[in-house]
C-alpha positions in Angstrom: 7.8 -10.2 7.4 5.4 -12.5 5.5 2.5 -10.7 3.6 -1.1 -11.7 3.5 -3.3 -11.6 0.6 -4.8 -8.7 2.4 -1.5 -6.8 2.6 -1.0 -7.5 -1.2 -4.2 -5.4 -1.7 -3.5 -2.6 0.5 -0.4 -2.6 -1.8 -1.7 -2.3 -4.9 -4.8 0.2 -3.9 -2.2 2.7 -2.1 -0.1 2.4 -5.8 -2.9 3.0 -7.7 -4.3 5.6 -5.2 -4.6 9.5 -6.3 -4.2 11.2 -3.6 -6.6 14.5 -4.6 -4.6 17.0 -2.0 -7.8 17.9 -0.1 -5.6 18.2 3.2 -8.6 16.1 5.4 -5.9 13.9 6.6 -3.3 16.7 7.4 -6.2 17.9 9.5 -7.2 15.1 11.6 -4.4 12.5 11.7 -3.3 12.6 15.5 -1.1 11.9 16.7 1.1 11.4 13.7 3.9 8.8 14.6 7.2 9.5 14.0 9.6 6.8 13.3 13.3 6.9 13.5 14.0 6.9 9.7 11.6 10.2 9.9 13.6 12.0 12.5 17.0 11.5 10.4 14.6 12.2 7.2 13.4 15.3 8.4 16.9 16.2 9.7 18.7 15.9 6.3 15.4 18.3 4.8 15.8 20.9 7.5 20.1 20.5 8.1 19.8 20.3 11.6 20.7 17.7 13.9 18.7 14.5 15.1 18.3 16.3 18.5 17.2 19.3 17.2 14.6 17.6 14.6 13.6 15.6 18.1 13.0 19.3 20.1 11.6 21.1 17.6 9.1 19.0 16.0 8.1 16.0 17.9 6.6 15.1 20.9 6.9 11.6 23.2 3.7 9.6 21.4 0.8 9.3 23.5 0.7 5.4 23.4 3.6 4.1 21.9 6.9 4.3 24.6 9.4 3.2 21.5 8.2 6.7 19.3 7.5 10.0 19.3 4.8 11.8 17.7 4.8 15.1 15.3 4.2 17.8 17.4 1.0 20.0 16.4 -0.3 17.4 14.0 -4.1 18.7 14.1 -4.1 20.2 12.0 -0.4 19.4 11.0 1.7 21.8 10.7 3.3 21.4 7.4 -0.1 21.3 5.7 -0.2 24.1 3.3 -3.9 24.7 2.9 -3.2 28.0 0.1 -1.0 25.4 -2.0 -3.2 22.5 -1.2 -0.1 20.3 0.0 2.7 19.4 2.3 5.6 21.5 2.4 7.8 18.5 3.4 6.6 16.4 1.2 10.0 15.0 0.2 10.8 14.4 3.8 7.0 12.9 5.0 6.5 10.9 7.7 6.4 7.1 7.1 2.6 6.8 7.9 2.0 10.2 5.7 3.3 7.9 3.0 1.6 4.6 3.6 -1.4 6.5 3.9 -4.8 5.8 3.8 -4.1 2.2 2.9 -0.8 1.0 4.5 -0.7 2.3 7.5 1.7 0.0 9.9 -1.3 -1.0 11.9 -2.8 -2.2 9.1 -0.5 -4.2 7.8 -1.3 -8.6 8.7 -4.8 -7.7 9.3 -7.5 -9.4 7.3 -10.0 -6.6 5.3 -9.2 -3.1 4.1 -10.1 0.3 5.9 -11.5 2.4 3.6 -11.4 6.6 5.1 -14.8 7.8 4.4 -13.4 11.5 4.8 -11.4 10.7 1.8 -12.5 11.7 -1.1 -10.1 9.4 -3.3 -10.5 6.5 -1.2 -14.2 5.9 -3.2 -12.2 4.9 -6.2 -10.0 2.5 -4.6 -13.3 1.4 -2.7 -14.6 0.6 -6.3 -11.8 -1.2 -7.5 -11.7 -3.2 -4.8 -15.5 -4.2 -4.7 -14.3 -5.2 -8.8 -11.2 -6.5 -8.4 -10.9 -8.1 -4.9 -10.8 -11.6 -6.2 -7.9 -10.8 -8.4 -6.2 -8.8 -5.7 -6.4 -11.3 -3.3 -4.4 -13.5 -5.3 -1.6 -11.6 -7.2 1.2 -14.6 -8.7 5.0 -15.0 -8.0 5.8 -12.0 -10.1 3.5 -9.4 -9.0 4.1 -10.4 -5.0 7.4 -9.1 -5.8 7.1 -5.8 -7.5 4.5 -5.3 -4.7 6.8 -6.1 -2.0 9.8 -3.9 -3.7 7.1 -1.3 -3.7 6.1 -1.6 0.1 10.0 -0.8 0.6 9.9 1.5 -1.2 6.8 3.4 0.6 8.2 2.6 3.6 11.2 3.6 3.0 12.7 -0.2 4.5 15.6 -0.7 1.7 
């Protein structure tokens, strides 16, 4: 899939991004998609089956037919609020990981959503109103160790 400048950004931000654990996404995100590489994801962190991942913790997605959602995803239900984090982080949906920056949605359209709610999202927003021009234009080089790092994220390799 061919990246835009705009998806180069997004990159870079979500890299640079420090996520400061507050849990405001855990608590709103719905529905939280679930993708098959999450279904066998979460099925190697819990050693169950695909099957059993699919009745125990998702749901059919309320507007996408092709995936299924997290079931009770607000507030989600692996939010730890006490340890301030996810307690399957290692096993995280897709869009808990491209998150705020590169969701899927997000990805080919032209601008950046910046999450108000976020508190950590005001430094990206800052780098990006003083570096956008730069951002927007990364060389040969940097397009690749930006698209090995969207892989990566996305967990596509």
């Amino acid at each position: 899939m061919p990246l835009d400048p705009y998806d180069y950004l997004r990159i870079q931000i979500q890299m640079d991004f420090q996520c400061q654990r507050c849990g405001h996404c855990c608590q709103v995100a719905d529905p939280i998609d679930i993708y098959p590489k999450d279904v066998r994801r979460l099925a190697s962190f819990f050693n169950i089956s695909l099957e059993e991942v699919i009745k125990e913790y998702t749901i059919p997605h309320p507007s996408e037919p092709d995936l299924r959602a997290l079931k009770d995803a607000a507030p989600c239900r692996f939010y730890d609020a006490e340890q301030k984090g996810c307690r399957i982080y290692k096993a995280r949906p897709m869009v808990c990981r491209c998150s705020p920056f590169l969701s899927p949605g997000q990805i080919g359209l032209q601008g950046v959503e910046i999450y108000e709610d976020c508190p950590a999202s005001e430094k990206s927003y800052t780098r990006i109103k003083r570096d956008l021009d730069i951002l927007l234009a990364p060389n040969a080089k940097t397009q690749r160790k930006l698209e090995k790092a969207l892989a990566k994220m996305m967990q596509i390799e």
